[in-house]
N, C-alpha and C positions, 0 to 999 in steps of 0.2 A: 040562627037556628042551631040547635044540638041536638047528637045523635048519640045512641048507644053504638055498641059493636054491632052489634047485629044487624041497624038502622042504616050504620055506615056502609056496612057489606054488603047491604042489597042496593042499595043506591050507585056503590063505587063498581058494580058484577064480581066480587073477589069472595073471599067465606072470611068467616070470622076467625077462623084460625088462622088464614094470615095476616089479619091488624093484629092476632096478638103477636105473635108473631114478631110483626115489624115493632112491636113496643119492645119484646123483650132484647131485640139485636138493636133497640137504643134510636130508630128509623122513625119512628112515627108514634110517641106519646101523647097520653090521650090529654087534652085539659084540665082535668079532675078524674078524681076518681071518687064514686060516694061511699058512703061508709058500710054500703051494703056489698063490694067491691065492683059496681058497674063502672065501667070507662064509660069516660064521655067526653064526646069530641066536638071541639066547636069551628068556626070560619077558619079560623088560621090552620087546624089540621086538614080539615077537610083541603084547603089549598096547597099542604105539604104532601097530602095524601097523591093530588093530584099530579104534583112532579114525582113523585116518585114511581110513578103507572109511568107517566114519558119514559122517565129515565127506562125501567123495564125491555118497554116497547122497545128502544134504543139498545138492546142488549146486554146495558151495563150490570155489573153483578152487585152486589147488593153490597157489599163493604166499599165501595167506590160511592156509590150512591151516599151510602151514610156518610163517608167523610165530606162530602159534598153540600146535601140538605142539612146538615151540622154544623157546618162554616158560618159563622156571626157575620161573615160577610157576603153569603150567599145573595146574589142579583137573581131576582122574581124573573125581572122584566127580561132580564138579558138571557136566563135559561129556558124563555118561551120563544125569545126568538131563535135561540140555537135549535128547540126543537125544530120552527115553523122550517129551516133551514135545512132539516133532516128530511123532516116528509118530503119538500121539495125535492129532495134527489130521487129519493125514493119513487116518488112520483115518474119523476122523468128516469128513472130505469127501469121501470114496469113499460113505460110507453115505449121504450127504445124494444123493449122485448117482445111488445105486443104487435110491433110493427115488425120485425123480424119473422116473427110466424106467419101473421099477413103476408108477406113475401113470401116467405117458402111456399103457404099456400098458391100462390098464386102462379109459383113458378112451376110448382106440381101439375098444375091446370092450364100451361101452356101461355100465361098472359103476358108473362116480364121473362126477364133474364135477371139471376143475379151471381155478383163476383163472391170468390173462394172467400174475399176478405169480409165481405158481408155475410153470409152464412154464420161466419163465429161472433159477429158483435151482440148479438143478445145474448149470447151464453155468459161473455164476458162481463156485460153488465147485469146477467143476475148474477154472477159468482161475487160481483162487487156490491151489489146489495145484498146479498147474505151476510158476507164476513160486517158491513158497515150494521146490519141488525145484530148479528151477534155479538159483533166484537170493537164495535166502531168506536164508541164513546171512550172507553179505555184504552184503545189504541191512539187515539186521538191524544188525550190527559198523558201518554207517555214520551210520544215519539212525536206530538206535536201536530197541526193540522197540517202545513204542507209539508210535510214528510208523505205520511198519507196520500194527500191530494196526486204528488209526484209518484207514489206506489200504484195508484188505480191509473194515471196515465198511462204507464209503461205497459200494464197491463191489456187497456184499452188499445194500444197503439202497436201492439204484436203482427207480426205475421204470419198466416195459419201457420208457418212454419215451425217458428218462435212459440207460436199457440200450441203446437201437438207435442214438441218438445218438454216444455213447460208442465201438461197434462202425463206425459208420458213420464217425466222426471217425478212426480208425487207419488206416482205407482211405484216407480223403485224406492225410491227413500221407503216407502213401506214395506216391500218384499225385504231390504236389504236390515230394515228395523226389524223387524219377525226373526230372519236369518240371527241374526247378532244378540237376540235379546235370548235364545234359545242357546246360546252358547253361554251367556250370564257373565259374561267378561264386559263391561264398555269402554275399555282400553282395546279390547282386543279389535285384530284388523277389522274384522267384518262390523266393529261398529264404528269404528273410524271410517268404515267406508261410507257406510249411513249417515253419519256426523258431515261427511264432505257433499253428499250427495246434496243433504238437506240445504248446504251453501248453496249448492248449485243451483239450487230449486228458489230460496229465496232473490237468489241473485237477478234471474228474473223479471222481478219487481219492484224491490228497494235502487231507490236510487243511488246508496253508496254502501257498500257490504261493510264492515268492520268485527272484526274478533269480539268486541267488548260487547254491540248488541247484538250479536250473536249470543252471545251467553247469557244475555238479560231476555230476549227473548226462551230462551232453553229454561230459564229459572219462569217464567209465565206458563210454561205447560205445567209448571207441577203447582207454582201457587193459584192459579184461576180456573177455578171446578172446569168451565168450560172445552178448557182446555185440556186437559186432565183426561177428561171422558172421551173427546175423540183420539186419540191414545189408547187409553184404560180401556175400551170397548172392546178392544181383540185381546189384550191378556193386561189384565189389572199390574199394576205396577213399570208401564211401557214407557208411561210419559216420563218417570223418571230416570230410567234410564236413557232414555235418549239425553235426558237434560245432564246427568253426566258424561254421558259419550261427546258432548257436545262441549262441556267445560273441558274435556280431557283435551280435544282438539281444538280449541281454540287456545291454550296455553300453549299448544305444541305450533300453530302460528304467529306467536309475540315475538 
């Protein structure tokens, strides 16, 4: 069967301006076009349409995706199973959290008891399903999957102590970025001090800290909108600065 734009937009829930959209960033061409200039789209798009909604749901930004659905050796089969393999977690970290509230409620109401260490494990696995919908796929494509995997254990595996630390260190790295980005130096100390806090903060989680993705990370805030924005949201132009506060101090570690 084939569909026009408009045919496909209502069928796929999206508008017609983002199929064109996806044709003109090269993502999703139609199978013809008629001479009247209707796009038209047939089985094959319609089934590229459809990973490319995964990938979405998945966080990934759209220049990762195109390199990806563009690849002449793109696997169908094996990028449906990666997704079925996303939801999975997904899945079991909504449960993990749904049960944590059940608890609390119940300990509200006198029926259980529960330990300091359980209180924080549903926060922890929705913070690891957020950044995995956000950021997961591309994080994944960079640093590898068990990198990752070993990044949400450490995290999972905190002690509230480790835990309020951890939480409490993301506030400074932002107080101490505000502070430093207001002075407009990212040499200067207070954003060196920002730059080391941020170590600190990653450190964390990452199974092994290193200066290099340190700075490949720092280069991600400013090339991936995503990233970019939660930055950019308190005063435009933040993310890059820290991203050179950050190459400044990691050269100053080599």
């Amino acid at each position: 069967m084939e569909y026009t734009v408009q045919q496909l937009a209502r069928l796929a829930g999206i508008t017609s301006r983002t199929l064109r959209y996806y044709d003109e960033l090269g993502i999703l061409k139609p199978a013809r076009v008629r001479s009247s200039g209707y796009r038209i789209y047939g089985h094959h798009e319609v089934d590229q349409l459809q990973q490319v909604m995964f990938y979405r749901e998945l966080g990934m930004s759209l220049d990762t995706i195109k390199e990806i659905v563009t690849n002449p050796d793109f696997d169908r089969l094996g990028a449906l199973k990666y997704h079925r393999e996303q939801l999975l977690d997904k899945r079991m970290q909504l449960d993990v959290l749904l049960t944590n509230v059940e608890k609390t409620i119940a300990v509200n109401e006198g029926r259980i008891t529960m330990s300091d260490k359980e209180k924080f494990e549903g926060f922890k696995q929705q913070m690891i399903a957020d950044n995995e919908a956000k950021y997961g796929g591309d994080i994944r494509r960079k640093y590898g999957v068990e990198a990752v995997d070993k990044s949400n254990e450490k995290l999972l595996n905190m002690t509230p102590e480790q835990y309020q630390a951890f939480t409490q260190l993301e506030h400074d790295v932002k107080s101490a970025l505000a502070d430093a980005f207001r002075v407009g130096d990212p040499a200067s100390t207070l954003a060196q001090k920002a730059a080391d806090l941020h170590k600190q903060w990653l450190s964390y989680t990452w199974p092994e800290y290193t200066p290099e993705a340190h700075a490949g990370l720092a280069q991600m805030y400013v090339d991936d909108e995503r990233f970019r924005a939660y930055y950019d949201e308190v005063h435009p132009g933040m993310a890059k600065f820290l991203c050179d506060a950050i190459h400044i101090y990691t050269r100053y570690k080599k």
